[in-house]
N, CA, C and O atoms as a GROMACS GRO file, in nm:
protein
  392
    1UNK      N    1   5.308  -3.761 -12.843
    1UNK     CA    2   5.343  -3.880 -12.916
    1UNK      C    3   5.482  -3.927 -12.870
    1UNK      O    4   5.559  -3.834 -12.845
    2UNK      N    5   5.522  -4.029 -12.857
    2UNK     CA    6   5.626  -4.077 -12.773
    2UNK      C    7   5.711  -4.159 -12.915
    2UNK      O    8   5.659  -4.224 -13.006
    3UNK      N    9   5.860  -4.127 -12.890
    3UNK     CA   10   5.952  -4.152 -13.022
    3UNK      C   11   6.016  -4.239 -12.906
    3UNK      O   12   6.025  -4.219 -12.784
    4UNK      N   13   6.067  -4.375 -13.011
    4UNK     CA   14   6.114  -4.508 -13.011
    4UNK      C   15   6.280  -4.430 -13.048
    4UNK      O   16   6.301  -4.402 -13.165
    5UNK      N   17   6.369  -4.405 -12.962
    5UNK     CA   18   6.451  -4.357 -13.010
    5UNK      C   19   6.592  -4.493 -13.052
    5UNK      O   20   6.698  -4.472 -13.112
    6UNK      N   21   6.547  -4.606 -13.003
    6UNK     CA   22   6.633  -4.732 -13.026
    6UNK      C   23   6.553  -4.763 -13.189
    6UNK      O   24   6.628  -4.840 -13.249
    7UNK      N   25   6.459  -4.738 -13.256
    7UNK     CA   26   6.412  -4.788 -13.371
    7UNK      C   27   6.527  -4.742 -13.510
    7UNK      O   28   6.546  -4.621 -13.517
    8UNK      N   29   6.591  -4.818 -13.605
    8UNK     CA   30   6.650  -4.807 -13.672
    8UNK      C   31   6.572  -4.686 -13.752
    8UNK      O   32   6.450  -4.676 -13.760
    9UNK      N   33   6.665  -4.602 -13.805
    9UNK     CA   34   6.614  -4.461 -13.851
    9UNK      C   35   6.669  -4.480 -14.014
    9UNK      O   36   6.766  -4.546 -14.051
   10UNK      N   37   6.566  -4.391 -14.102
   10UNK     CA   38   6.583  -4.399 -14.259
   10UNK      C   39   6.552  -4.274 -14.316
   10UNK      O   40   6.437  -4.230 -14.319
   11UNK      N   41   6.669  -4.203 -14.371
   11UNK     CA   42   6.570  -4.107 -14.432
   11UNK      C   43   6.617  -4.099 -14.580
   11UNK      O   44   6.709  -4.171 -14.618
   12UNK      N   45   6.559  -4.019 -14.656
   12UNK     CA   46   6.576  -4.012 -14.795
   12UNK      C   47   6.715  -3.983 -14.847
   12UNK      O   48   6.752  -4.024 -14.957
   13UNK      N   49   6.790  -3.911 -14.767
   13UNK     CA   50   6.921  -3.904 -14.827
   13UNK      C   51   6.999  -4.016 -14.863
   13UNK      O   52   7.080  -4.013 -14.956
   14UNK      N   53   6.971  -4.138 -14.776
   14UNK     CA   54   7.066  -4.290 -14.782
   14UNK      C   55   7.049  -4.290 -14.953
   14UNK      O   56   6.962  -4.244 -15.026
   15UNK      N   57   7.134  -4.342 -14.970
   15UNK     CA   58   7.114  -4.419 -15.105
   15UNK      C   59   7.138  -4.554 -15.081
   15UNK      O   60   7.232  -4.604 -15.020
   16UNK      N   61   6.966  -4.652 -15.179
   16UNK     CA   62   6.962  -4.754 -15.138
   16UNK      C   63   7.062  -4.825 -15.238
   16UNK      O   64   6.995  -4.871 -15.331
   17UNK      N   65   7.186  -4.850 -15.253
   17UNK     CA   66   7.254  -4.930 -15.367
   17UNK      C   67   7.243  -5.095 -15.309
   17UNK      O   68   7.244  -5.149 -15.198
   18UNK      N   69   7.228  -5.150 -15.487
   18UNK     CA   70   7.226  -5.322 -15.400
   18UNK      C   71   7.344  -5.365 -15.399
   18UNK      O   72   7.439  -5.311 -15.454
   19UNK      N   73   7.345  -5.458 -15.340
   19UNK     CA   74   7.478  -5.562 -15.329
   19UNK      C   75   7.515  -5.586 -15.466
   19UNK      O   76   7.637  -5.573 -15.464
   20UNK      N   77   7.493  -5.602 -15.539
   20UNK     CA   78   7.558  -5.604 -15.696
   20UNK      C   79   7.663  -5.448 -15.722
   20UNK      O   80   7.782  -5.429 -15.748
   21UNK      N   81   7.571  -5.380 -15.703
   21UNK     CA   82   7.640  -5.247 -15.742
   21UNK      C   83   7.774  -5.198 -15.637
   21UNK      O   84   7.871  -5.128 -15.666
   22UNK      N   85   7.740  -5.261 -15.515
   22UNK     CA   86   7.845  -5.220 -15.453
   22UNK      C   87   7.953  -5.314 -15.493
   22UNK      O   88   8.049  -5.266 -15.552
   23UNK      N   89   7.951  -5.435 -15.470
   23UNK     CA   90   8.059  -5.547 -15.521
   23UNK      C   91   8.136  -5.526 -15.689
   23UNK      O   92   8.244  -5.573 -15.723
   24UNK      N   93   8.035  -5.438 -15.779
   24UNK     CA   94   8.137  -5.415 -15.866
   24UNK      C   95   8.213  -5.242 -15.815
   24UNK      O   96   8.312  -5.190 -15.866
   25UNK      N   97   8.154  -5.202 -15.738
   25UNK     CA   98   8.241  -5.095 -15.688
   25UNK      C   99   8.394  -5.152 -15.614
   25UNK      O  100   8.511  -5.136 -15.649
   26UNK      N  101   8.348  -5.208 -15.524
   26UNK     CA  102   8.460  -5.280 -15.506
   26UNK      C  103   8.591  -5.327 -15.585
   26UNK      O  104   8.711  -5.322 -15.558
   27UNK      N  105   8.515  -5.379 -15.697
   27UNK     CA  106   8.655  -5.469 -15.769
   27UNK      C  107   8.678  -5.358 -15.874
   27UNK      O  108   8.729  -5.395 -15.980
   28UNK      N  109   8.651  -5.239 -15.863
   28UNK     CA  110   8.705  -5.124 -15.958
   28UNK      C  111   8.820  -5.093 -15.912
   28UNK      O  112   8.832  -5.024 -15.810
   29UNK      N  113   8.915  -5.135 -15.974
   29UNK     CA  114   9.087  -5.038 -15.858
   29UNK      C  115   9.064  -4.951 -15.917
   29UNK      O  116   9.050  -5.051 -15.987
   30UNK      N  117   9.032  -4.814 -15.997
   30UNK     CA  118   9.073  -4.707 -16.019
   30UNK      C  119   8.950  -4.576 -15.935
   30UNK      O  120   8.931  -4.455 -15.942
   31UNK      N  121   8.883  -4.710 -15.849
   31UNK     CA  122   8.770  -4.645 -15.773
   31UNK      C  123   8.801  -4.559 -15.676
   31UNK      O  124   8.718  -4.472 -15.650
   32UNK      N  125   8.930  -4.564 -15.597
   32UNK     CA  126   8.948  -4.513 -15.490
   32UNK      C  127   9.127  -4.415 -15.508
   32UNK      O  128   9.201  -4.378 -15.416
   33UNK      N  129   9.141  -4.404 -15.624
   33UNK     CA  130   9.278  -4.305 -15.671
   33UNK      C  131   9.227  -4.196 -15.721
   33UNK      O  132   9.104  -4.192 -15.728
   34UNK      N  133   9.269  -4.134 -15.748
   34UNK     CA  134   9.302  -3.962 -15.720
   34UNK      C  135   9.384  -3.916 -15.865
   34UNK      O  136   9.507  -3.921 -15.864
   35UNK      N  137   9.329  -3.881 -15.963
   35UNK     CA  138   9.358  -3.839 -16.091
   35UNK      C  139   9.451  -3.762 -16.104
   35UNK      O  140   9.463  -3.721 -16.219
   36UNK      N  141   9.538  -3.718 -16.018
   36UNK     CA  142   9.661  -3.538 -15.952
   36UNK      C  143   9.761  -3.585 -15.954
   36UNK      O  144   9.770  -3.680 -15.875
   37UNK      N  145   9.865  -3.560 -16.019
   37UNK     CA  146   9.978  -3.563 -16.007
   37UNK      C  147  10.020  -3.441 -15.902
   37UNK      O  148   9.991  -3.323 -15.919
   38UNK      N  149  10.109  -3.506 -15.769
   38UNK     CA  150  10.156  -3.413 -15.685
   38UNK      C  151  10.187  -3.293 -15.731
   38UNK      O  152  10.132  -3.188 -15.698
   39UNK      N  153  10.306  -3.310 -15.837
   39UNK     CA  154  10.409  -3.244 -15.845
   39UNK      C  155  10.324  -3.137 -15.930
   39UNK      O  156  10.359  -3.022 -15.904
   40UNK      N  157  10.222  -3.147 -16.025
   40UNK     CA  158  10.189  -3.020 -16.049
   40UNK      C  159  10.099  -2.938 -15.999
   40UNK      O  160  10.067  -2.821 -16.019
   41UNK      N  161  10.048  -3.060 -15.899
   41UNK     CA  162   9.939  -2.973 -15.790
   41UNK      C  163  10.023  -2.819 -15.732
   41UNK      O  164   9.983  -2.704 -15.718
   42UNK      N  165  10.140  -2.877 -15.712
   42UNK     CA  166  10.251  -2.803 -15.618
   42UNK      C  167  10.285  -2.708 -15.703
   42UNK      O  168  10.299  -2.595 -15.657
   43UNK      N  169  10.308  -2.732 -15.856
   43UNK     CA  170  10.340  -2.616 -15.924
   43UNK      C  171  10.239  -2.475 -15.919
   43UNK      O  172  10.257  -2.356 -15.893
   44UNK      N  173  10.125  -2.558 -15.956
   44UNK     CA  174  10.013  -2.481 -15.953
   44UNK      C  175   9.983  -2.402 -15.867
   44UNK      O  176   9.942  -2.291 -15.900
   45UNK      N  177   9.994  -2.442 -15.713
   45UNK     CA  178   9.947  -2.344 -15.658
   45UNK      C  179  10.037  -2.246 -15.592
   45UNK      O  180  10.133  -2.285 -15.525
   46UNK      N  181  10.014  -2.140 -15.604
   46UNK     CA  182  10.068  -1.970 -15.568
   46UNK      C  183  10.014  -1.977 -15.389
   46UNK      O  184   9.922  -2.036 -15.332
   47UNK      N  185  10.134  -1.875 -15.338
   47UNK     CA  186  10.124  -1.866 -15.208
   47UNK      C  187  10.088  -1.678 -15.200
   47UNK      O  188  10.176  -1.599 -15.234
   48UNK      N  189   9.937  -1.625 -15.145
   48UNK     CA  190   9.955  -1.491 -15.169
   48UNK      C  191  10.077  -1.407 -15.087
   48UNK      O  192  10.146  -1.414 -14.985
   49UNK      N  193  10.052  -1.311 -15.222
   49UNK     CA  194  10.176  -1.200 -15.178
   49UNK      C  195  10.229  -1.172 -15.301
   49UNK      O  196  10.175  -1.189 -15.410
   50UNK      N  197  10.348  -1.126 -15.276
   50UNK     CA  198  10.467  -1.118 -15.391
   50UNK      C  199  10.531  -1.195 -15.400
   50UNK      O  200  10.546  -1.266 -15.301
   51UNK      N  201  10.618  -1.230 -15.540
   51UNK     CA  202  10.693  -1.339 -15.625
   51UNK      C  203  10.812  -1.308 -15.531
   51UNK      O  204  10.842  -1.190 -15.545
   52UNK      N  205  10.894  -1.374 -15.437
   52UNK     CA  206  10.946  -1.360 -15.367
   52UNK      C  207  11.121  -1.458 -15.445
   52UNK      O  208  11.237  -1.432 -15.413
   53UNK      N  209  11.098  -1.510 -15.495
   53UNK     CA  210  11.150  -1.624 -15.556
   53UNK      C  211  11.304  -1.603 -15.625
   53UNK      O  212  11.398  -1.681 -15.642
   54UNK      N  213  11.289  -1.487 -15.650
   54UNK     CA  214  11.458  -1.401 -15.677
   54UNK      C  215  11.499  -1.343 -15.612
   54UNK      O  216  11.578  -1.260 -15.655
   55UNK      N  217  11.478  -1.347 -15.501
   55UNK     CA  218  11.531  -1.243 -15.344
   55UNK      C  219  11.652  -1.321 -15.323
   55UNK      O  220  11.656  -1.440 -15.353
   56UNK      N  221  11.764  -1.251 -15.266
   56UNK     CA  222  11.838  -1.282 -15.138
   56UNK      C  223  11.814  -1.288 -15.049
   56UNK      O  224  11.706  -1.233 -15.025
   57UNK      N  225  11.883  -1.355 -14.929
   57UNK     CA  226  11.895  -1.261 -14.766
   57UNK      C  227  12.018  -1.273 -14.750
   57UNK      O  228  12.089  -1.368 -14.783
   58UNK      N  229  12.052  -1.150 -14.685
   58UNK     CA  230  12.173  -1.104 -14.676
   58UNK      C  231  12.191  -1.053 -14.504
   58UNK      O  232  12.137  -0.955 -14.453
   59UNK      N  233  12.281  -1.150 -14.437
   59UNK     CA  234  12.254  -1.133 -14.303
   59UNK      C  235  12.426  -1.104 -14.272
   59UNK      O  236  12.499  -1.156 -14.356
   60UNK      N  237  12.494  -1.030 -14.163
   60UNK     CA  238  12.599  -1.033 -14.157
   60UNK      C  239  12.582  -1.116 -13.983
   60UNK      O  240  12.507  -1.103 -13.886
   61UNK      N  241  12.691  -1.196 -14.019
   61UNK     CA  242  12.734  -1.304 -13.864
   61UNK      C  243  12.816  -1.260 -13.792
   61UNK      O  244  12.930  -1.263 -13.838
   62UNK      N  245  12.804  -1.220 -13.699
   62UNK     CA  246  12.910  -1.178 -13.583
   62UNK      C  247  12.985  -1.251 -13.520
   62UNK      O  248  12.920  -1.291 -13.423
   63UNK      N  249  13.089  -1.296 -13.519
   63UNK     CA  250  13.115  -1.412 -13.403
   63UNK      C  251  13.092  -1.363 -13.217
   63UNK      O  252  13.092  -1.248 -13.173
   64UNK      N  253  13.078  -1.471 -13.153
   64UNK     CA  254  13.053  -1.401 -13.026
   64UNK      C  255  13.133  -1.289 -12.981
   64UNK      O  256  13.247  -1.265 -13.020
   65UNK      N  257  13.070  -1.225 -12.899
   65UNK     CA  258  13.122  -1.152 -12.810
   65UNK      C  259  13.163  -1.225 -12.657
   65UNK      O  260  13.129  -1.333 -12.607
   66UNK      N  261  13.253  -1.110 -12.608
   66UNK     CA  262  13.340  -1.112 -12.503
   66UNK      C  263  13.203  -1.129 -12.384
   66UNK      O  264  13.234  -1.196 -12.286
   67UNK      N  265  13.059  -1.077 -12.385
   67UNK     CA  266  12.990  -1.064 -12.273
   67UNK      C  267  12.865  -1.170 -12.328
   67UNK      O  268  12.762  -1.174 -12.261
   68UNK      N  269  12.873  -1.236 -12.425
   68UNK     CA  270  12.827  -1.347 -12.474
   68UNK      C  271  12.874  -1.518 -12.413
   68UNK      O  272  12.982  -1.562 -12.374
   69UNK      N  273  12.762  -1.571 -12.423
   69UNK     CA  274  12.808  -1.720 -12.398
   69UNK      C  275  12.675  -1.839 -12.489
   69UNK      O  276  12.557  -1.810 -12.510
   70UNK      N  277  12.727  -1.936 -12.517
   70UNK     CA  278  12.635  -2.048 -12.569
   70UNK      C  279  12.568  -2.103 -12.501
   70UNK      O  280  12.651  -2.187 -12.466
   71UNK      N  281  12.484  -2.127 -12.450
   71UNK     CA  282  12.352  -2.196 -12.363
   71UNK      C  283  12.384  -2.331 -12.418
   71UNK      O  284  12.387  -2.359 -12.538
   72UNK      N  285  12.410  -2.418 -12.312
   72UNK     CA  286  12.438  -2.589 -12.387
   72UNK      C  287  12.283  -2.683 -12.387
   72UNK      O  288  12.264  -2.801 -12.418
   73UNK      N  289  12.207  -2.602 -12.350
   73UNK     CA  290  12.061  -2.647 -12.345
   73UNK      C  291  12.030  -2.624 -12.481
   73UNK      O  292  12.051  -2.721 -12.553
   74UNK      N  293  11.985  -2.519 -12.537
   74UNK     CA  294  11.944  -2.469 -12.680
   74UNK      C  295  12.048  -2.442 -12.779
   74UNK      O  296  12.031  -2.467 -12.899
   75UNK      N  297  12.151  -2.394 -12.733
   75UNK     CA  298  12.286  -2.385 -12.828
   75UNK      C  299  12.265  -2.223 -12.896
   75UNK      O  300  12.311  -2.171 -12.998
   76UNK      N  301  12.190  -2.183 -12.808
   76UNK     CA  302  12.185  -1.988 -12.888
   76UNK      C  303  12.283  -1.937 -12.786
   76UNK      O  304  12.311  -1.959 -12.668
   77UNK      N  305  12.329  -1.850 -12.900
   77UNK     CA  306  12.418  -1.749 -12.780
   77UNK      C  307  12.330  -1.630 -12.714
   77UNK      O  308  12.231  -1.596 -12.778
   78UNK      N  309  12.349  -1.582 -12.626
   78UNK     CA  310  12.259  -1.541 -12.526
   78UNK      C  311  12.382  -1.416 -12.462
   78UNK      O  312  12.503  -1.431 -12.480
   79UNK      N  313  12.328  -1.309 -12.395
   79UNK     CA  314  12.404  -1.235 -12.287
   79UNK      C  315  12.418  -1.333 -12.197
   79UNK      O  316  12.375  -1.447 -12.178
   80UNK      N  317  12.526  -1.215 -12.123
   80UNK     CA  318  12.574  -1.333 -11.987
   80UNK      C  319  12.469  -1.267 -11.876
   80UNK      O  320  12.483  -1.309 -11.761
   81UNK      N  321  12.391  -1.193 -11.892
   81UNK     CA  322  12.301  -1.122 -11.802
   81UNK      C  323  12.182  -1.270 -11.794
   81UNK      O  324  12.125  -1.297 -11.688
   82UNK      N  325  12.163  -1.346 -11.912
   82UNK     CA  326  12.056  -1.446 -11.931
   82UNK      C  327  12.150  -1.613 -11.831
   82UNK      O  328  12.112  -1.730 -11.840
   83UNK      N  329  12.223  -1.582 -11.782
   83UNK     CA  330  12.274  -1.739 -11.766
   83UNK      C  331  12.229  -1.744 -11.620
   83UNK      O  332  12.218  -1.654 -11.537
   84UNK      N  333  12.207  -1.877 -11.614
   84UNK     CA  334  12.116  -1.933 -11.486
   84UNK      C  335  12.179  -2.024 -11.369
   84UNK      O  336  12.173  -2.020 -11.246
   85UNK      N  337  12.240  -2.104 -11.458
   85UNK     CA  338  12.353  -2.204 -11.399
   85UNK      C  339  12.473  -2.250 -11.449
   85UNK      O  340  12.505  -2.264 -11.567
   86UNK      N  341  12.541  -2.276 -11.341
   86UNK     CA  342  12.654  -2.356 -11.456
   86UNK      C  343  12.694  -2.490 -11.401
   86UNK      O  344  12.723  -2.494 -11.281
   87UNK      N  345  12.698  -2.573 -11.455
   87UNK     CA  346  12.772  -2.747 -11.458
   87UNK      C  347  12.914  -2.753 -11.502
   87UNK      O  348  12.924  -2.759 -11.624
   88UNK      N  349  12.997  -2.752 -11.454
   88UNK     CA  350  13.147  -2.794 -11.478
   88UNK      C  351  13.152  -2.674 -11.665
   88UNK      O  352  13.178  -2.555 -11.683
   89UNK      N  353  13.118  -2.769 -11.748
   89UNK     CA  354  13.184  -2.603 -11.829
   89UNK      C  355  13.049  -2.577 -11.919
   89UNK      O  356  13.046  -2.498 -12.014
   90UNK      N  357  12.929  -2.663 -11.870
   90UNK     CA  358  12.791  -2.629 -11.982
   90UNK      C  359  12.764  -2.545 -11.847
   90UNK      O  360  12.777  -2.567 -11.727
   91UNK      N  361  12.713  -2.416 -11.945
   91UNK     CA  362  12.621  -2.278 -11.916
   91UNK      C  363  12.523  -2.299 -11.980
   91UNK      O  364  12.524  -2.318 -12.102
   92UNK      N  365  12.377  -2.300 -11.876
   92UNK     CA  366  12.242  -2.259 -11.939
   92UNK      C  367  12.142  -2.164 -11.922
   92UNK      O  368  12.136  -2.118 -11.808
   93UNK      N  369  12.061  -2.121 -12.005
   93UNK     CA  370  12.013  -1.979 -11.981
   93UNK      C  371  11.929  -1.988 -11.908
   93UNK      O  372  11.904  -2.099 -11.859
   94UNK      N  373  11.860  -1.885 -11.877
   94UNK     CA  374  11.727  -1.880 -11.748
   94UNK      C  375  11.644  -1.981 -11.865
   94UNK      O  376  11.620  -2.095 -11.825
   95UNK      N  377  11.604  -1.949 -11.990
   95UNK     CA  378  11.477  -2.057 -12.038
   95UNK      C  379  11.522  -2.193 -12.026
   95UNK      O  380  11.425  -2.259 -11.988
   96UNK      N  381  11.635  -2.276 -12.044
   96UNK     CA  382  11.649  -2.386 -12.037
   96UNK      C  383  11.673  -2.451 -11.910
   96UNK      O  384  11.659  -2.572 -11.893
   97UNK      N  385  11.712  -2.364 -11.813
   97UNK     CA  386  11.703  -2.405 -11.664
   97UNK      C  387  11.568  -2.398 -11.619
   97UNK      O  388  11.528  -2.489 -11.545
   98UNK      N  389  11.474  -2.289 -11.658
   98UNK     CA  390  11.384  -2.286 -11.586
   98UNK      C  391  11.256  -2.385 -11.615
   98UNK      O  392  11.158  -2.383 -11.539
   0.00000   0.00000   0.00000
């Protein structure tokens, strides 16, 4: 049996609504908003794990070292074992040169 595959296709799932019903869909504004307030969507939802929420971090900062330098590409300080090139006084590391 040979299928017309250009023939407009119908199956039971469509729903046939008429032009009336859609046109008052249309002029419904509260048809297409969203009943949620952001802000308590956001309250509501929990991220798994533990209540993390009264923690510190407690990091101690070093200032550079003597065998340290700033990469003027990325701005991390880096060993001087990592430097690639230098331009008048910007130093950059092998990742930003390369």
């Amino acid at each position: 049996m040979a299928t017309d595959y250009d023939a407009p296709r119908k199956t039971d799932e469509e729903p046939e609504d008429s032009i009336e019903e859609l046109k008052s869909r249309r002029n419904d504004k509260n048809s297409g908003k969203v009943d949620e307030d952001e802000a308590e969507a956001a309250e509501a939802f929990e991220l798994p794990g533990a209540d993390l929420s009264h923690e510190e971090l407690t990091v101690r900062v070093l200032p550079r070292q003597a065998d340290e330098f700033t990469c003027a590409g990325c701005f991390l300080v880096k060993h001087r074992s990592q430097i690639a090139q230098t331009k008048g006084k910007m130093v950059y590391c092998i990742d930003c040169a390369g």
